[in-house]
N, C-alpha and C positions, 0 to 999 in steps of 0.2 A: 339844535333847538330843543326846548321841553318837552315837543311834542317828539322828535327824534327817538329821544331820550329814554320819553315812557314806550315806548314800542319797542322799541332792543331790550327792555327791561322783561315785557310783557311775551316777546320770542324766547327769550332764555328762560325765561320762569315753562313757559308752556312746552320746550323742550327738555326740560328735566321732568316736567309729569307723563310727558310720553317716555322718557326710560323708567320712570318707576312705572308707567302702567305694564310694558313691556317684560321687565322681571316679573312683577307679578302674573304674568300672565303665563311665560312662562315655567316659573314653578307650579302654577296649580296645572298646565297642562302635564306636569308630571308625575302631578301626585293629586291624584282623583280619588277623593271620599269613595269607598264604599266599590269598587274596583281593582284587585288589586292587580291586575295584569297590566294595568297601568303608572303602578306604582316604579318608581324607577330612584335609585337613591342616589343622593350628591353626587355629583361626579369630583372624584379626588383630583387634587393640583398634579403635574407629572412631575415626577423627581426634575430637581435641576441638575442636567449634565457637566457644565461649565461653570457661568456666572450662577452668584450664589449658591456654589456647591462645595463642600468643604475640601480639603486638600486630601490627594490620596497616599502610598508610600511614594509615589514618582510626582514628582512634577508634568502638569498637562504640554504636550506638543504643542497647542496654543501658547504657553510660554516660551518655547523657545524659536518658535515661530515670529512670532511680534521680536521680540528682543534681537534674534536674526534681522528682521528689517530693519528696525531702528538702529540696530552698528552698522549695516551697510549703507543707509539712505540718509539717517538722522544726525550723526553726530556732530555737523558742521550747523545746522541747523539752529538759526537763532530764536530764542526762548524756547527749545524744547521744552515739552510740561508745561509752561507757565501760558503759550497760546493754545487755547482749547480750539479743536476738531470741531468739524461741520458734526453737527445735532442726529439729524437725520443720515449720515454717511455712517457716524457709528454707531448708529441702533441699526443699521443694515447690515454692519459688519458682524457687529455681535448673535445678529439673528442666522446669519449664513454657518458662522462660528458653533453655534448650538445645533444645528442641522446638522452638521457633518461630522457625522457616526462614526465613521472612517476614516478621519484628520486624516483628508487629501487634501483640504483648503489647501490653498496659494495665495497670497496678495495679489492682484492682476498688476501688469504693467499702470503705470497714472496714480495709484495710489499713495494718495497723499500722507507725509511725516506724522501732521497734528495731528491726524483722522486714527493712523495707527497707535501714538500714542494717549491718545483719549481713550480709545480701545484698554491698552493695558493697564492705563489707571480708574476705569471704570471695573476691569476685572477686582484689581483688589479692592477696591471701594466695595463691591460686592458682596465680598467672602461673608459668610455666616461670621467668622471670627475672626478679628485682624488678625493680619501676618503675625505683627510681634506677642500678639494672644489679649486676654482681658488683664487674667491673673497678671502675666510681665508689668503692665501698664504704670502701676502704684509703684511700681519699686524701681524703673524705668526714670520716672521722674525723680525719686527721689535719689536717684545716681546722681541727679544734672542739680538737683538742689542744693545737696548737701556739701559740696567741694568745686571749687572753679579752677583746682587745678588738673589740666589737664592728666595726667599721667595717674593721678588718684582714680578720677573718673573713667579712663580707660581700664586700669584693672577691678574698678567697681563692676560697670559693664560686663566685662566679659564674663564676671560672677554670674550676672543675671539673666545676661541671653545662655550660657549652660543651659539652662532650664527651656529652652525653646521645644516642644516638638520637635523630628528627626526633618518629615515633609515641611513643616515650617522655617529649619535649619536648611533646607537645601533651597528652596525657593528664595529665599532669602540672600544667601551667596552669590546666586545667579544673577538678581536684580542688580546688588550691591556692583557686585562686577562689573554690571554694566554701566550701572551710576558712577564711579570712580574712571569708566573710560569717558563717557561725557566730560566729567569736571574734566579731566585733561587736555578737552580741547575746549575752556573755557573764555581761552582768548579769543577763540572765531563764533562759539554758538551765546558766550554770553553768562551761561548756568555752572558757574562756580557749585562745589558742594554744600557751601549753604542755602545759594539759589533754590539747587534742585530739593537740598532737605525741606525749605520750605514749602516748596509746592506739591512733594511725593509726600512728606510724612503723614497728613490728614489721612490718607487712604489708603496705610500700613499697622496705624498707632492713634488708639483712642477707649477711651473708658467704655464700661458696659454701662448702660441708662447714663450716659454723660448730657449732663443740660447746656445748653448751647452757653450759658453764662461761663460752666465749666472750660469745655472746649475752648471760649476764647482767653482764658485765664488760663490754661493748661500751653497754649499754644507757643509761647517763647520758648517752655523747655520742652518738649515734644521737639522742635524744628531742631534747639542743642541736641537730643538725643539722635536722631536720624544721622545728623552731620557728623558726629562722632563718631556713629557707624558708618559712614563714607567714608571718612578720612583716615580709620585704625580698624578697616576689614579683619586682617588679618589676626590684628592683635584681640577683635571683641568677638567676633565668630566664630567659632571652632568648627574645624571642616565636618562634615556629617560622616558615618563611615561609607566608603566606595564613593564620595563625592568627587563625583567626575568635575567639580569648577573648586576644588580644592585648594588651588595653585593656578586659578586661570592667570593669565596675566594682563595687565592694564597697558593702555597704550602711550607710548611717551607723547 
């Protein structure tokens, strides 16, 4: 009813002026005119440890944590990636993930496929700076633009991922790795490697200040791009030096 209506209206309104009075109330409790013992200055944001923090020379235990799970539990699994995780299960995971200092995590027994893979694609999604970088981005595409023949655009590619960062070069292989043992079991989980290009690449490969207009104009060849790095690892990747998944191997 109308009268419903305006009353939920008139709760929310009057709940947003108690958090701004609330702020306000708390800034000036800490920064008191004419007092300066009371003066107390911003409190800075903590560095981020994990999610949105940039990549270091190694790859985080977190990645090899999750991507462990997901080849023992996941690969049979149909729409990996494309059915999203419980909301609330991976913002608990991800917060337990940031806590531990230590990377003693474990998945606990019960923990569910989607939940972990929502997890790792909420990691990259994350990053300060996609996996494949900003700079790669423009010239990425224009690999997938300029030529529809396969074998041109593979040795286009692998022109331009060269240029990758060394930590972006090894995280990268890792995933890939793992994406190419997926596709292989495509008959029982369903996520061929364009499947999964589609639904990993948003959260690998994307412009700096891209407009959503962009993004979705960008979006066929971004999905060709990813695919083509699933399908010709070896040939567009170049192993990192001491990359220990140099030569991992895919599962028949």
């Amino acid at each position: 009813s109308r009268s419903a209506t305006m009353k939920a209206i008139r709760a929310a309104a009057s709940s947003r002026v108690a958090d701004w009075q609330q702020t306000v109330n708390n800034t000036l409790s800490n920064w008191m005119p004419g007092d300066d013992s009371k003066k107390v200055p911003p409190t800075e944001a903590a560095p981020k440890r994990l999610f949105g923090a940039p990549l270091g020379p190694t790859p985080p235990p977190f990645l090899e944590k999750t991507l462990s799970f997901l080849e023992s539990h996941g690969k049979e699994t149909q729409g990996l990636f494309r059915i999203p995780g419980n909301h609330e299960t991976v913002q608990q995971l991800k917060r337990t993930f940031e806590q531990d200092i230590n990377d003693e995590f474990c998945f606990p027994p019960g923990t569910q496929v989607n939940d972990v893979a929502g997890l790792l694609k909420l990691w990259f999604r994350e990053m300060p700076e996609p996996l494949l970088t900003h700079d790669l981005y423009p010239r990425i595409l224009s690999v997938i633009a300029a030529s529809e023949n396969e074998q041109v655009r593979v040795a286009s590619m692998r022109e331009v991922l060269s240029g990758l960062p060394q930590p972006n070069l090894r995280v990268a292989r890792r995933l890939v790795v793992f994406l190419r043992s997926v596709a292989a079991q495509s008959e029982v989980n369903k996520m061929c490697a364009a499947n999964l290009a589609m639904v990993f690449a948003p959260n690998i490969m994307h412009g700096r200040d891209e407009t959503p207009v962009e993004t979705a104009s960008n979006a066929a060849h971004v999905n060709a791009a990813v695919k083509l790095i699933i399908e010709h690892m070896e040939e567009v990747l170049p192993p990192a030096p001491s990359d220990v998944y140099s030569r991992a191997p895919v599962d028949s």
